[in-house]
ZAMARGU-4260 file (C-alpha; in steps of 0.2 Angstrom, whole numbers, plus 5000, padded with zeros to 4 digits):
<rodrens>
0) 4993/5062/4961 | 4975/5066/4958 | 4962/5060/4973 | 4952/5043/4965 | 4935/5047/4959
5) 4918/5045/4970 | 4910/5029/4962 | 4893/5026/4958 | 4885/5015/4971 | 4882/4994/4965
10) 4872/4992/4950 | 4855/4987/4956 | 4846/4972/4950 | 4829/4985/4946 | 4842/4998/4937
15) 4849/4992/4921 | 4866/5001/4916 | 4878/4997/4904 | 4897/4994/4911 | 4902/5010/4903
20) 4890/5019/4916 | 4899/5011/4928 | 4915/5018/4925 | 4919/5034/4930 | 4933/5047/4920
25) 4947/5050/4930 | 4952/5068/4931 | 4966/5073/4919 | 4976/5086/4931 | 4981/5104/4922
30) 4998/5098/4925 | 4998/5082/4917 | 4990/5089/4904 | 5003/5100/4899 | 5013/5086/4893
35) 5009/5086/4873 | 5008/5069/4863 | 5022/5076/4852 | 5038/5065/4847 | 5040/5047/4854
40) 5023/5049/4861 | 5016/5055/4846 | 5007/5037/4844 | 4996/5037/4860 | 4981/5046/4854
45) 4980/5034/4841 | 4981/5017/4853 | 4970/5026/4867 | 4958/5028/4852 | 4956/5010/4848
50) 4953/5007/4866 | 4936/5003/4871 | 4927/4995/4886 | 4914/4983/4879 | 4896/4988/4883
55) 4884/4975/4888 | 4866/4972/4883 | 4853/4979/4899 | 4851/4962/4908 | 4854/4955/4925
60) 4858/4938/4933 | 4858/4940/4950 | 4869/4924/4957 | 4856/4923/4974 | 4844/4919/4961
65) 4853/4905/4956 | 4855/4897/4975 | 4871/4907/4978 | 4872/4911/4998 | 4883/4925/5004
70) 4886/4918/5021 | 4906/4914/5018 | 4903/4897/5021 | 4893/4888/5009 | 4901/4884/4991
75) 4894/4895/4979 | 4902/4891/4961 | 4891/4884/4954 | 4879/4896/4956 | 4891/4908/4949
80) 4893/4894/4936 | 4874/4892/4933 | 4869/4914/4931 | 4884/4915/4920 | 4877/4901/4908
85) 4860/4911/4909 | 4868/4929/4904 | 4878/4921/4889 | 4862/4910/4885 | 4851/4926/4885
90) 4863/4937/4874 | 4876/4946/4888 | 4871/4957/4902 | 4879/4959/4922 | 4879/4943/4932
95) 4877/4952/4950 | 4885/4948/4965 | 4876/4958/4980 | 4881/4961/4996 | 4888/4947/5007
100) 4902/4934/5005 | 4903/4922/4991 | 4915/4907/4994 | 4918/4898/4977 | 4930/4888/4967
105) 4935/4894/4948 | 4924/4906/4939 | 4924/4905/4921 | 4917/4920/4910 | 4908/4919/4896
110) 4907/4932/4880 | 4895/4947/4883 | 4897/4943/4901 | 4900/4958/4914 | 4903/4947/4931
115) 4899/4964/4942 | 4903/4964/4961 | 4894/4977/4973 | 4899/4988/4986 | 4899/4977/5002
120) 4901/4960/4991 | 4917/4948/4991 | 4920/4935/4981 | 4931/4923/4992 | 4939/4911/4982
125) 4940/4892/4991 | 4960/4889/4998 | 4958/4870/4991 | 4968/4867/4976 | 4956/4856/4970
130) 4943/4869/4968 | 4952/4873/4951 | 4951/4859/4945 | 4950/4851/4931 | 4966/4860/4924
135) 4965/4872/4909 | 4975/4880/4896 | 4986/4892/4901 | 5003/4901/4903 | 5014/4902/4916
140) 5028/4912/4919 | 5028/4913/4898 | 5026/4895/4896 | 5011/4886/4887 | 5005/4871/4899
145) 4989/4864/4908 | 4986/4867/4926 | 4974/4875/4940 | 4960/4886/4932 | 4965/4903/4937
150) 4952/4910/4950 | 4943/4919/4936 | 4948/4914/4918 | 4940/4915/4901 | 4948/4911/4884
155) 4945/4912/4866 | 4929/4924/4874 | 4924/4944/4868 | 4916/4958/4879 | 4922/4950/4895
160) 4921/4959/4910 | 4926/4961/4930 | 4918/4976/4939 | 4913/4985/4952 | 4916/4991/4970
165) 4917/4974/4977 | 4931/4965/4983 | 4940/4948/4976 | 4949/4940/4989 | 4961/4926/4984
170) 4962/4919/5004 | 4978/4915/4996 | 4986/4914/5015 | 4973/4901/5022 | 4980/4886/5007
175) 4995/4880/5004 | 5000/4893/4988 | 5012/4904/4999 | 5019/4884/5005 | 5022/4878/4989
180) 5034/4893/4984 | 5043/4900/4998 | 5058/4890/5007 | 5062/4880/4992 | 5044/4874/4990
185) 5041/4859/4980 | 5035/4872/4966 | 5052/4873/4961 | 5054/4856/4953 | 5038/4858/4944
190) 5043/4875/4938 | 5060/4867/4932 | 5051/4855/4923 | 5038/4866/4914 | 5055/4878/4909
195) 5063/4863/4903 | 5046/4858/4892 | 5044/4874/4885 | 5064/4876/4880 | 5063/4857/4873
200) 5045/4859/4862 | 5040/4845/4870 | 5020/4847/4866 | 5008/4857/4875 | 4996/4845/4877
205) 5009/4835/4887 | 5012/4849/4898 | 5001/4843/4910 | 5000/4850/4928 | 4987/4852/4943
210) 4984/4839/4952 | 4997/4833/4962 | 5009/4847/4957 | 5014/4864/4964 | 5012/4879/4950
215) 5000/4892/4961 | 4987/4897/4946 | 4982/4917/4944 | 4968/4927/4952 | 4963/4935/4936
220) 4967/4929/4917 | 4961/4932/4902 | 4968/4920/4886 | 4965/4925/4868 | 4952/4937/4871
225) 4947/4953/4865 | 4940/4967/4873 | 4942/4966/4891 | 4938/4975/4906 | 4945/4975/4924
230) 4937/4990/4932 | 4935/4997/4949 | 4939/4981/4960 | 4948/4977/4977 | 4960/4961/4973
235) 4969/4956/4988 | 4977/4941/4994 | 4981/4930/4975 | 4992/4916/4977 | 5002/4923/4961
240) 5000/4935/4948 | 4983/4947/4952 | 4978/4950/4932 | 4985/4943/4919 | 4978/4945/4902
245) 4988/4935/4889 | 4989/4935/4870 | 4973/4947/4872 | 4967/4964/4863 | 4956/4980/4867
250) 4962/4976/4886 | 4957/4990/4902 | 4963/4988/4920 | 4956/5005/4928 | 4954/5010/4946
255) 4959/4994/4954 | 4965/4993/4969 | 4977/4976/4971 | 4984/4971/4987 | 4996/4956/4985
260) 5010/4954/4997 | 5011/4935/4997 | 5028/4929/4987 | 5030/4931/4969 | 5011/4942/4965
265) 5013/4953/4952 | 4999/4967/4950 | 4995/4968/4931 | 5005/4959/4918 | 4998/4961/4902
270) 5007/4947/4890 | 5009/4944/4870 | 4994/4959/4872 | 4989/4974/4861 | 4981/4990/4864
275) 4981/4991/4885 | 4977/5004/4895 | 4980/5001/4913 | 4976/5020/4923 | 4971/5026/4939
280) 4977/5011/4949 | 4984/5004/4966 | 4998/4993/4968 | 5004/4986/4984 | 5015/4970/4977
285) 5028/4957/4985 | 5035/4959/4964 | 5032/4971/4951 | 5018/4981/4951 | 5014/4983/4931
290) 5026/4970/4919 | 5023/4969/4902 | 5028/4950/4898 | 5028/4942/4880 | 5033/4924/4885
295) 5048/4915/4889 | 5062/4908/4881 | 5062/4894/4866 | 5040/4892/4870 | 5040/4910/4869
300) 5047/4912/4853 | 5038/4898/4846 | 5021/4908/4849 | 5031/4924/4845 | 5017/4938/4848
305) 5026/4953/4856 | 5016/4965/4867 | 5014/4980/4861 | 5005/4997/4862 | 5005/4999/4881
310) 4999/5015/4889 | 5002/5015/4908 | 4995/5030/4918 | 4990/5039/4934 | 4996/5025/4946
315) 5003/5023/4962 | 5018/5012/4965 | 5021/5002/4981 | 5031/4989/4980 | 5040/4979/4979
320) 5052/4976/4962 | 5048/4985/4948 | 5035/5000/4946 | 5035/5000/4928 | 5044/4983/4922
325) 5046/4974/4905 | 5052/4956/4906 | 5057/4946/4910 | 5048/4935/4902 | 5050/4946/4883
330) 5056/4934/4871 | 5042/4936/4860 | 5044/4955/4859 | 5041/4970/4867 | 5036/4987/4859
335) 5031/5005/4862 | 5027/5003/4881 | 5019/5022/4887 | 5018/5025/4906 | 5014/5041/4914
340) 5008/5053/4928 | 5013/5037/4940 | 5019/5040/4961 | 5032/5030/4966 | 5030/5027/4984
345) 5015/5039/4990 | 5015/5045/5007 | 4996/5042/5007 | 4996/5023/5002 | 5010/5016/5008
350) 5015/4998/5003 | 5023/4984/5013 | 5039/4984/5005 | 5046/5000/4996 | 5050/4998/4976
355) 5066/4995/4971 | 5066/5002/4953 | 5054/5016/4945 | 5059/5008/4927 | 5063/4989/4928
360) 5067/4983/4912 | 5074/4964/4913 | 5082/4954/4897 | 5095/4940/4894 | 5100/4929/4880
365) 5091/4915/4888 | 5074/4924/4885 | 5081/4932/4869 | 5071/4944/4858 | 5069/4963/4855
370) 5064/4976/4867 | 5060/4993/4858 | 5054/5008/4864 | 5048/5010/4882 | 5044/5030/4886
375) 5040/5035/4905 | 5037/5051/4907 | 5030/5064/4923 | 5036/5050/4938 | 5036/5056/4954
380) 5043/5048/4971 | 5051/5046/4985 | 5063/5032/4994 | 5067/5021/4981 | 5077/5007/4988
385) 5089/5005/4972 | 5092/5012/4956 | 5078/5024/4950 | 5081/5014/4933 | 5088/4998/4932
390) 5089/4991/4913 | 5099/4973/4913 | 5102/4961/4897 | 5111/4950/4910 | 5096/4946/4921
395) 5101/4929/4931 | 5115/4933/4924 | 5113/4926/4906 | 5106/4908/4913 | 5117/4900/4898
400) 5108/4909/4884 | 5116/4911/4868 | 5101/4919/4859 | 5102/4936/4851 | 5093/4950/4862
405) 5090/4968/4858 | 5085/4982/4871 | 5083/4997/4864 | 5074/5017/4865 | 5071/5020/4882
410) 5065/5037/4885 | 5064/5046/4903 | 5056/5062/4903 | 5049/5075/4916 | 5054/5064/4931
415) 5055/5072/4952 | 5062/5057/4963 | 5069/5059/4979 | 5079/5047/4987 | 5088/5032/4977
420) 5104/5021/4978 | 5109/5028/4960 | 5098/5037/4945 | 5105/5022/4934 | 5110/5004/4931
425) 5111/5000/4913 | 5120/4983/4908 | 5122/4980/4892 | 5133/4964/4886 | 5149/4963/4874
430) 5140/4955/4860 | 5125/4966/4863 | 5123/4980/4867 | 5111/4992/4874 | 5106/5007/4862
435) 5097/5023/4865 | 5095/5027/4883 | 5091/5046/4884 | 5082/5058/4900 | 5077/5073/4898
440) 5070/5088/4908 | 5072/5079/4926 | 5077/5080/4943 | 5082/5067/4957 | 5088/5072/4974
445) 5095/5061/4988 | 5105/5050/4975 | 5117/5041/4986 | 5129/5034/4971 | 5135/5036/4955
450) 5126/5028/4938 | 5136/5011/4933 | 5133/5011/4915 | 5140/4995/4907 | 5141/4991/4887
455) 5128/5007/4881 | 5128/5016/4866 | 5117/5033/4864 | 5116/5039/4883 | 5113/5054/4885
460) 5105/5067/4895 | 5096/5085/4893 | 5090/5096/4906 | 5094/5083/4919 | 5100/5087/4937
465) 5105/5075/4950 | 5108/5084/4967 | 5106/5101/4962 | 5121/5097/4947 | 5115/5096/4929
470) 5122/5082/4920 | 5133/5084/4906 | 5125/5084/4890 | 5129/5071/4880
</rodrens>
């Protein structure tokens, strides 16, 4: 992997820049480059085209100025509350967080709205559950509901944005979040209810949580919003998934570090989304690191918005499920998913637990719906602690479901792994199976087993060695 790039030092209240300024290029390596946009990956230039960080007007709204105090004491949000109102008010611009640490409940964003955090400045979010309240409309593990604002939230906003070389720290181990979860938490119930809801159509607006229930809300989400930015930040510590941008367009994630070791804390799940770009990033997860989601079971189909055009690259991989997943939480669709240039396992940033699976891909006929077309492509790694591609339509085996499901066209090309339980676990199901499952040009050492390949049509492999033996081609 390429070294991260040198950032510019916090944007200063006397020195007006726009966000794109703040963003540096990372480096395109010569051999990364190599790799032409030809064939299935002939459709990247066009979606990385479309893809734009929003620019904001040359204003700032300093969050001191509006009696913020960054002494990691004193209850800040609604200061935060008050310079965002200003900025939107006045047209857009960065709302600045300097140095120090800000303690605050939820923060909500507002179009035109750059929420910029400095080098030396946290924003610690309050461990009291009732600090996100009053509830708001949101998704949950793919299901429509009402519950705890996420930490920092916006829907139905444009040119929203979270920047900068600061740090957003979810002190998600000082409240009761990781309680509510682990051990057969009383989260479970809630969660079985809200499943039940959803799969039922009882209305959304009785899906009422929060207050006196146990769903643990997201660190970052963004909900029906278009063109996004997450750039540059140091998340740790969220009670559950870090960003989650959902039914969402023009979205970036770049250069983010994200720390998340608590249960169940995703890194990035772009959900129901178009046109992502998520590079040069850092995972260290207790769950998958990126998961492209489209929502879950009956209430998923009932919105039925797939996610689609998906471009994953130059990350690193640390844990703890998935390095790049799909599901499983799909049933509104998934579609031409791009990841690539990613490092399973580095050596220089090593996670707390090691990832299971380099390609994760999770469907059932519970969740039902269509996955088509996820292509990875120039993975390298090292220790996997299972299968170095795991693609299931049984997950949780079935749960009951008797809905149709369709997982299809998953390309692996250019990959160097060493160190897995197998190369493959591929489950299809009698009554549907999995089509079009093809590597090419790759080469994995240390594989302990052999691939189980269960109810798959098109596998087949080109150029492919597996301890020092080239695969048949087939």
């Amino acid at each position: 992997m390429h070294p991260r790039p040198s950032r510019r030092s916090a944007l200063r209240t006397g020195g007006l820049l726009t966000a794109g300024a703040l963003l540096p290029q990372l480096p395109a390596g010569p051999a990364y480059a190599a790799a032409p946009y030809t064939g299935a990956w002939r459709p990247v230039p066009k979606i990385l085209a479309r893809i734009r960080p929003p620019d904001f007007p040359r204003r700032t709204f300093t969050i001191t100025d509006y009696g913020a105090v960054g002494d990691g004491r004193t209850m800040n949000t609604e200061a935060f509350r008050a310079a965002i109102a200003a900025c939107h008010r006045a047209g857009g611009g960065h709302v600045i967080v300097p140095e120090g640490r800000y303690l605050t409940g939820a923060i909500h964003l507002r179009s035109a709205v750059d929420l910029h955090v400095t080098a030396g400045a946290t924003i610690a979010f309050s461990p009291d559950p009732r600090d996100f309240l009053p509830v708001v409309f949101t998704r949950w593990e793919g299901t429509e509901c009402y519950n705890y604002s996420p930490f920092i939230y916006a829907h139905g906003e444009r040119d929203v944005a979270v920047t900068g070389p600061g740090t957003l720290d979810g002190q998600a181990r000082l409240g009761p979040w990781e309680s509510w979860y682990r051990d057969s938490g009383p989260q479970g119930p809630d969660q079985s209810l809200l499943r039940r809801m959803g799969s039922t159509g009882v209305p959304v607006a009785e899906r009422v949580f929060g207050d006196g229930h146990h769903l643990r809300p997201q660190l970052v989400q963004f909900y029906r919003c278009r063109n996004v930015l997450v750039s540059g930040l140091t998340i740790v510590d969220p009670p559950m998934w870090t960003v989650h941008p959902v039914l969402s367009a023009n979205v970036t994630v770049r250069d983010v570090t994200v720390d998340s070791t608590l249960y169940n804390t995703d890194g990035c799940d772009p959900e129901c989304c178009s046109d992502v770009l998520i590079t040069g990033c850092r995972f260290n997860t207790n769950d998958d690191c990126v998961a492209v989601k489209s929502g879950r079971d009956e209430d998923g189909h009932r919105v039925a918005v797939p996610s689609r055009n998906i471009v994953v690259r130059d990350c690193l991989f640390s844990g703890r499920w998935g390095g790049m997943t799909v599901g499983s939480e799909m049933s509104g669709g998934v579609r031409d998913v791009f990841a690539e240039n990613c490092e399973i396992n580095p050596p220089d940033f090593p996670g707390r637990y090691p990832v299971k699976h380099a390609l994760y891909v999770k469907a059932s006929k519970k969740r039902g719906g269509c996955i088509d077309g996820v292509h990875i492509r120039n993975f390298t790694g090292r220790g996997l602690e299972r299968d170095i591609a795991f693609v299931t339509m049984n997950y949780n085996g079935g749960e009951g479901g008797t809905l149709p499901v369709s997982v299809r066209n998953i390309h692996m090309d250019r990959m160097e792994i060493d160190g897995a339980r197998a190369v493959l676990q591929l489950v299809g199901l009698e009554t549907d199976h999995l089509r079009g499952v093809h590597l090419s040009r790759s080469t994995f050492t240390g594989v302990r087993n052999p691939d189980s390949v269960v109810c798959t049509d098109e596998l087949t492999f080109r150029r492919v060695f597996v301890n020092g033996q080239e695969m048949p081609y087939r």
